[in-house]
MDTraj code that builds the backbone (N, CA, C; nanometers):
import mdtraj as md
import numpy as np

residues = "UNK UNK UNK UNK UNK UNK UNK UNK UNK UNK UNK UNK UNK UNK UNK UNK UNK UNK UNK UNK UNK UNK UNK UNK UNK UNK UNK UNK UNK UNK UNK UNK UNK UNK UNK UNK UNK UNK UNK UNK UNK UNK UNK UNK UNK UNK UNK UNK UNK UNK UNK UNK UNK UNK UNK UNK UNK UNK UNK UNK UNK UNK UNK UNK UNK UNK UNK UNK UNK UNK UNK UNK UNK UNK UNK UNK UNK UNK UNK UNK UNK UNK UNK UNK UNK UNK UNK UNK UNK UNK UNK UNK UNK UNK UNK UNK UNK UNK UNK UNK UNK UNK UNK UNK UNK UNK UNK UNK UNK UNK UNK UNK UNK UNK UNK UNK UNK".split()
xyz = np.array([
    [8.7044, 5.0872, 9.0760],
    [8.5997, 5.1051, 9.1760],
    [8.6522, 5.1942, 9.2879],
    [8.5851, 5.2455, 9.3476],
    [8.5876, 5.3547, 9.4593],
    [8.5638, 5.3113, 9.5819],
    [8.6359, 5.3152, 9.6983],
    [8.5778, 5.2425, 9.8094],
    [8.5291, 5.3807, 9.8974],
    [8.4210, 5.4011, 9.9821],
    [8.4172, 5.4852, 10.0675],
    [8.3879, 5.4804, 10.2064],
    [8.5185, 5.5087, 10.2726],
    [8.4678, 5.4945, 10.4241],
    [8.4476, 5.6185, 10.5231],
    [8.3108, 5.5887, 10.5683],
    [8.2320, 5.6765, 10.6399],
    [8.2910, 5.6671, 10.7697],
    [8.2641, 5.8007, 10.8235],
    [8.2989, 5.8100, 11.0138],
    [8.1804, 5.9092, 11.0879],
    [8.1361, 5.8767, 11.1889],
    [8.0457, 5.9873, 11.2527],
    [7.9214, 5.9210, 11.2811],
    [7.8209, 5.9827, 11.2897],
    [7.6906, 5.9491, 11.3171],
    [7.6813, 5.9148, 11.4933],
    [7.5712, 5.8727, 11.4804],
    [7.5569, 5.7974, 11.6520],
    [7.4541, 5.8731, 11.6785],
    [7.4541, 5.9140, 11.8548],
    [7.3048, 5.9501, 11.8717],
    [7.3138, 6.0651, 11.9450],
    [7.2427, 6.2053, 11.9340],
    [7.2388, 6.3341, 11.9394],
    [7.1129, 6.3550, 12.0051],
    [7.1307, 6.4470, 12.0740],
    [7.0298, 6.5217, 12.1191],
    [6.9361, 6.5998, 12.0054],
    [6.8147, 6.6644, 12.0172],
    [6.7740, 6.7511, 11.9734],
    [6.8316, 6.8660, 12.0327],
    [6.9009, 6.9389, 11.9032],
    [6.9747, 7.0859, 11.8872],
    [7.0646, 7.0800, 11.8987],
    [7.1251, 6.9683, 11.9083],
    [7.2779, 6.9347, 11.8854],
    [7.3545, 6.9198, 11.7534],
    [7.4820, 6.9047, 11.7294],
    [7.5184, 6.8791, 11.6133],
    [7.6554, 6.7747, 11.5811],
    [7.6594, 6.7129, 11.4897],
    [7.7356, 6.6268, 11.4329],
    [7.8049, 6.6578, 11.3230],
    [7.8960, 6.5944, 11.3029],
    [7.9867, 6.5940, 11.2277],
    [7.9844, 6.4073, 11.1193],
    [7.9714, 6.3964, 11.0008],
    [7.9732, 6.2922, 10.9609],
    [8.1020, 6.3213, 10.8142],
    [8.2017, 6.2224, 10.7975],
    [8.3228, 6.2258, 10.7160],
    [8.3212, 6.1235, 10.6681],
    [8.3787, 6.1216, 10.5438],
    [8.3674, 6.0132, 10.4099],
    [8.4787, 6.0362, 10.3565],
    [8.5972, 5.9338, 10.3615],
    [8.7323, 5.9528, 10.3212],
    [8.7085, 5.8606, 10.1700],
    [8.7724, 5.9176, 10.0580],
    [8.7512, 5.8400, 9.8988],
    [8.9014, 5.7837, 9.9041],
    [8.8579, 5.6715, 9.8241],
    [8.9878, 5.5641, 9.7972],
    [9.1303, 5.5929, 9.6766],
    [9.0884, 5.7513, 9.6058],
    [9.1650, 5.8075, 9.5512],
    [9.1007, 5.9401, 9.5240],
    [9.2255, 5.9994, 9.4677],
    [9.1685, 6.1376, 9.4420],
    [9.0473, 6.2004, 9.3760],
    [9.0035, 6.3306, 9.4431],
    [8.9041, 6.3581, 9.3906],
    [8.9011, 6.4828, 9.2970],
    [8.8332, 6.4688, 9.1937],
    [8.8547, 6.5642, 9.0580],
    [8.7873, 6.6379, 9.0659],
    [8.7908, 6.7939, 8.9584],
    [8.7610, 6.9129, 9.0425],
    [8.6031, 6.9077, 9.0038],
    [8.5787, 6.8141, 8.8739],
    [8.3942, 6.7637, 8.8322],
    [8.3393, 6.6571, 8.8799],
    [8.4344, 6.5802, 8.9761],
    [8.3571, 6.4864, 9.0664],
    [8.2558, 6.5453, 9.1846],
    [8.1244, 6.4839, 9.2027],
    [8.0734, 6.5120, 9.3174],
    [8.0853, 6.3918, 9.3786],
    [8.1021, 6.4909, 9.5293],
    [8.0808, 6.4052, 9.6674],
    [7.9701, 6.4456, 9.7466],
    [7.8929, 6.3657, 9.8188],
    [7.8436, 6.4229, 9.9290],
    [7.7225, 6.3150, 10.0214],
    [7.6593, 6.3754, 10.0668],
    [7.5340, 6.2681, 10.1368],
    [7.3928, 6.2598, 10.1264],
    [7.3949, 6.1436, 10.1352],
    [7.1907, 6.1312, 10.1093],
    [7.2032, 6.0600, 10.2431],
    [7.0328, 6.0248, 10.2935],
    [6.9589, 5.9696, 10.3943],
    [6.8740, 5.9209, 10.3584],
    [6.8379, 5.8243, 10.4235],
    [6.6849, 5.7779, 10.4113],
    [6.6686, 5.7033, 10.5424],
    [6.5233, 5.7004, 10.5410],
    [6.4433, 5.6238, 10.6617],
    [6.3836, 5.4933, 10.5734],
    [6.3499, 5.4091, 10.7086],
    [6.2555, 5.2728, 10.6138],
    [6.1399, 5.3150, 10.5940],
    [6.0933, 5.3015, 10.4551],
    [6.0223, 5.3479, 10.3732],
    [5.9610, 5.4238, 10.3131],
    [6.0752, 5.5041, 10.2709],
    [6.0923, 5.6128, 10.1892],
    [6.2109, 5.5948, 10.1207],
    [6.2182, 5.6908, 9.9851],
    [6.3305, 5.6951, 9.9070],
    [6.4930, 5.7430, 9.9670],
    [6.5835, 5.7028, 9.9288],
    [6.6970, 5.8041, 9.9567],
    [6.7125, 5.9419, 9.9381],
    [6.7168, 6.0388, 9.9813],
    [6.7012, 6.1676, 9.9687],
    [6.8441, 6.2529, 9.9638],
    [6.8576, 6.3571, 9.8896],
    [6.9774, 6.4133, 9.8959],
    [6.9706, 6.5074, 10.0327],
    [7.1062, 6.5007, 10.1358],
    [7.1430, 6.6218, 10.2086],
    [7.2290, 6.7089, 10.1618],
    [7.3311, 6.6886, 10.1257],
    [7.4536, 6.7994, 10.0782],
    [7.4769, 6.7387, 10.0043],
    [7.5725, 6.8010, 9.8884],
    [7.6895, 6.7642, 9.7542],
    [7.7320, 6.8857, 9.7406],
    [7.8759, 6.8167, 9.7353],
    [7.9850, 6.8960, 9.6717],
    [8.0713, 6.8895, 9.5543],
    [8.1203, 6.9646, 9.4955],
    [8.2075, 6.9230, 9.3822],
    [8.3850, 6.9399, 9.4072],
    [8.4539, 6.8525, 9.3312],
    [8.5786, 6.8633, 9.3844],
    [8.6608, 7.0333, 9.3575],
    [8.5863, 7.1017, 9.2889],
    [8.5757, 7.2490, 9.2707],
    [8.5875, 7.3237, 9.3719],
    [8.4627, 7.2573, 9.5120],
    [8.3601, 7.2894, 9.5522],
    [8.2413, 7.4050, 9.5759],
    [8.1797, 7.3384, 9.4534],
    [8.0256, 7.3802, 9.4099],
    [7.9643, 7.3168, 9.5084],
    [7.8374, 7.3847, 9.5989],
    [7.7861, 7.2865, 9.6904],
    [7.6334, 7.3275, 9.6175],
    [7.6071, 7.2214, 9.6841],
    [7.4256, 7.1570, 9.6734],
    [7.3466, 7.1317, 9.7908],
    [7.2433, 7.2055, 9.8783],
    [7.2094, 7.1830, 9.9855],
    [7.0439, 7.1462, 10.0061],
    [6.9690, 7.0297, 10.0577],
    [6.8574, 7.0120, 10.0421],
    [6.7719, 7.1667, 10.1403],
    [6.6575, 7.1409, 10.0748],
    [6.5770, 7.2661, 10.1861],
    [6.5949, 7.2513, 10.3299],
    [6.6012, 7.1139, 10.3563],
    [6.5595, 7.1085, 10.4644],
    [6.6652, 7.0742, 10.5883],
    [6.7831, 7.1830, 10.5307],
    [6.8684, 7.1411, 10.6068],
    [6.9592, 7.2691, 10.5737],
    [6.9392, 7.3486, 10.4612],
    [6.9989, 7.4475, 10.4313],
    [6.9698, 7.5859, 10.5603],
    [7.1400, 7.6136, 10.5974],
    [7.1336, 7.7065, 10.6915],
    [7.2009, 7.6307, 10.8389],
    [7.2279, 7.5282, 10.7966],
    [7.2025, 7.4855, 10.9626],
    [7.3155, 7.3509, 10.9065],
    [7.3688, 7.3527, 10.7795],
    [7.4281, 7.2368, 10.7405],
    [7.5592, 7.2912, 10.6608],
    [7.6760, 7.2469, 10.6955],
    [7.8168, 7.2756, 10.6066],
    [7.8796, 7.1623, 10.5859],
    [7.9094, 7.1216, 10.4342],
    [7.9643, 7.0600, 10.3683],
    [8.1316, 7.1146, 10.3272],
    [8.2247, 7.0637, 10.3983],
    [8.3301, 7.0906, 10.3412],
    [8.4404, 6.9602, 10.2437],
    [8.5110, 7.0244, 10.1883],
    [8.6338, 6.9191, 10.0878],
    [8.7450, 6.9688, 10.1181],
    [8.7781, 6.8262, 10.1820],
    [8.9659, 6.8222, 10.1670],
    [9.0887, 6.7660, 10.0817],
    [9.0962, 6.8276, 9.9541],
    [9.1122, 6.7330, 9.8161],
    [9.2630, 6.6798, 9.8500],
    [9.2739, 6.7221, 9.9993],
    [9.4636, 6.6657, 9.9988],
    [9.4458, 6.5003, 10.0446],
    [9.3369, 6.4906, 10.1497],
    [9.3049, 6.3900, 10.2255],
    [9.1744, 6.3027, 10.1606],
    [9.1411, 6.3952, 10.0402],
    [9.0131, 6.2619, 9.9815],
    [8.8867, 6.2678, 10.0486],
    [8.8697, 6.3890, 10.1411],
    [8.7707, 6.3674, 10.2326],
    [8.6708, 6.4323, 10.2375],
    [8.5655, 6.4519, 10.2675],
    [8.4111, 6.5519, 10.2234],
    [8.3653, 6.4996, 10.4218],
    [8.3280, 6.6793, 10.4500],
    [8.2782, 6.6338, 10.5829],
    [8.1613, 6.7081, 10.5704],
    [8.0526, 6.6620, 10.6478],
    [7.9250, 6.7333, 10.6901],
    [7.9112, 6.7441, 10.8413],
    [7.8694, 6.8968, 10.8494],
    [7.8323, 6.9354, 10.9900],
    [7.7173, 6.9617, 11.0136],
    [7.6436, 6.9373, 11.0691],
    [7.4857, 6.9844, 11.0909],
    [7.5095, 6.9926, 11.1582],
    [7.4111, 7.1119, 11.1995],
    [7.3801, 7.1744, 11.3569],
    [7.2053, 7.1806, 11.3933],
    [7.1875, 7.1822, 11.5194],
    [7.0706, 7.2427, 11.5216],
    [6.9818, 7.1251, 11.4792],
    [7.0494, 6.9760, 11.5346],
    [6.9571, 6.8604, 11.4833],
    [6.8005, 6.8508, 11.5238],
    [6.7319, 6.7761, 11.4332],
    [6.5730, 6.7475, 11.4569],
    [6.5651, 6.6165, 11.4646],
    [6.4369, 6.5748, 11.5313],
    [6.4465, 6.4311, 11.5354],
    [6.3771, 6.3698, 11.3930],
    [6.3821, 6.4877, 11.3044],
    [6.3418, 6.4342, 11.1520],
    [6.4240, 6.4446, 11.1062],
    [6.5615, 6.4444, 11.1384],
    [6.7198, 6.4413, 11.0821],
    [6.7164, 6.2768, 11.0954],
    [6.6810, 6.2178, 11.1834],
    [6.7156, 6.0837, 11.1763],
    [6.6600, 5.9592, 11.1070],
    [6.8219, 5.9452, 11.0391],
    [6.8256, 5.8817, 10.8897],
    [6.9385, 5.7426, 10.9129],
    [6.9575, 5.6784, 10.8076],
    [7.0970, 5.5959, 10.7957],
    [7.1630, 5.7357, 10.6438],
    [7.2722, 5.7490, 10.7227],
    [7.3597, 5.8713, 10.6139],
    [7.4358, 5.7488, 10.5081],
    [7.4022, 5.8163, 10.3976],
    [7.5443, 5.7237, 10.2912],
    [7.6225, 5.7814, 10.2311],
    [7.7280, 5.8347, 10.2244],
    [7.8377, 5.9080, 10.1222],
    [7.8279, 5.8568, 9.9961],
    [7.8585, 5.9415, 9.8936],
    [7.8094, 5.9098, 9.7776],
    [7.9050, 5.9753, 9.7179],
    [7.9600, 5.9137, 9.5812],
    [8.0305, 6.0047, 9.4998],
    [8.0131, 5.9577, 9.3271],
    [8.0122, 6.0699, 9.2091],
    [7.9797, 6.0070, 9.1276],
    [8.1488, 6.0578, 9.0385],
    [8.1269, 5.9820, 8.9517],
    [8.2945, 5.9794, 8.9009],
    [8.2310, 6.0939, 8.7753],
    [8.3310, 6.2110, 8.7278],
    [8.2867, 6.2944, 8.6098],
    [8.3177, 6.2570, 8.5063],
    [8.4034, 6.1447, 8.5096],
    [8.4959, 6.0948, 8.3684],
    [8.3996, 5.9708, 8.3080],
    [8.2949, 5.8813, 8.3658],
    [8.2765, 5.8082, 8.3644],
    [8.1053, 5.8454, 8.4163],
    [8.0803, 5.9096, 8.4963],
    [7.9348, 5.9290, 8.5796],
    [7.9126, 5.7998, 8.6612],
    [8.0312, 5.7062, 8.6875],
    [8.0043, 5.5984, 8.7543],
    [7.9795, 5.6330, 8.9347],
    [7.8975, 5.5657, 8.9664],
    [7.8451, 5.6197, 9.1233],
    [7.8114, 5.5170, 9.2151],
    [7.9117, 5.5691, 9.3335],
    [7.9088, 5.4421, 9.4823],
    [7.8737, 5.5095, 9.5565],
    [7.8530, 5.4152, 9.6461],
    [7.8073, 5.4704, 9.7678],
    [7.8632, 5.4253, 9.8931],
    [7.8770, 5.4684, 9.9997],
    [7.9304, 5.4139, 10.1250],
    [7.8425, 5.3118, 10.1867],
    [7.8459, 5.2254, 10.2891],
    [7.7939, 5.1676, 10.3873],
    [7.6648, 5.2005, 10.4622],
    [7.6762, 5.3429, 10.4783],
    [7.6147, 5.3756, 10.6063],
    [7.6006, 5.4369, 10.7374],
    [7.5696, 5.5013, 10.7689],
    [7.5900, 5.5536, 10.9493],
    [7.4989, 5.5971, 10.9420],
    [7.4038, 5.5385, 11.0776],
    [7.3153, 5.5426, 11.1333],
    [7.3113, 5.6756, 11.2082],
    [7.2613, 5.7558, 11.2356],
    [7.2207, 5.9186, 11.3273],
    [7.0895, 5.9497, 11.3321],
    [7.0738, 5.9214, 11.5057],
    [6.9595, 5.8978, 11.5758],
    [6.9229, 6.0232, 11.6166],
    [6.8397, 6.1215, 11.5877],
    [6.8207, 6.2746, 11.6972],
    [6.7283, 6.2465, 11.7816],
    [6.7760, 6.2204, 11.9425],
    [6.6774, 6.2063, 12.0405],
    [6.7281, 6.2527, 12.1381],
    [6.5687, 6.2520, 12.2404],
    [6.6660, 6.2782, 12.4095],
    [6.6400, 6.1955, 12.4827],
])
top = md.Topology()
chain = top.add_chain()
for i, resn in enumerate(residues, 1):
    res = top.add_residue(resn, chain, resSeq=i)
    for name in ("N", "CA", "C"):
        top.add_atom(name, md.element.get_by_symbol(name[0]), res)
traj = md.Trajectory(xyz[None], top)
């Protein structure tokens, strides 16, 4: 099993930006993806970024341009930067990673990121 612990989130202005990081409990392979979904209460989880331990990235519409996903395969770690927040950015974020050897898939905890003023 994979443990993942999340860092970041909290509460932002509109047009501000954050930084949210997801450290993995072992190494990450170059066909593993990492990255983040959101969701609000009541609605589905939605994808924001994915990356591959390659890194191949994956960016939703609605965030592409204004969002960087990076991998640090020394430290296990996948960070997201958004910039240029909306108050329809605000989600609970979950790190996510799916295993390539296996397609087995966890998810983190959580962090909450509020865009307000």
């Amino acid at each position: 099993q994979v443990q993942l612990v999340e860092s970041g989130g909290g509460l932002v202005q509109p047009g501000g930006s954050l930084r949210l990081s997801c450290a993995a409990s072992r190494s990450i392979f170059g066909r593993d993806v990492m990255g983040w979904y959101r969701q609000v209460p009541g609605k589905q989880r939605e994808l924001v970024a994915i990356i591959t331990g390659d890194g191949f990235t994956n960016y939703a519409d609605s965030v592409k341009g204004r969002s960087t996903i990076s991998i640090d395969n020394a430290k296990n770690t996948v960070t997201l930067r958004m910039d240029n927040l909306k108050p329809e950015d605000t989600a609970v974020y979950y790190c996510y990673i799916r295993e390539s050897h296996n397609d087995y898939r966890y998810w983190g905890q959580g962090t909450q990121v509020t865009v307000s003023s």
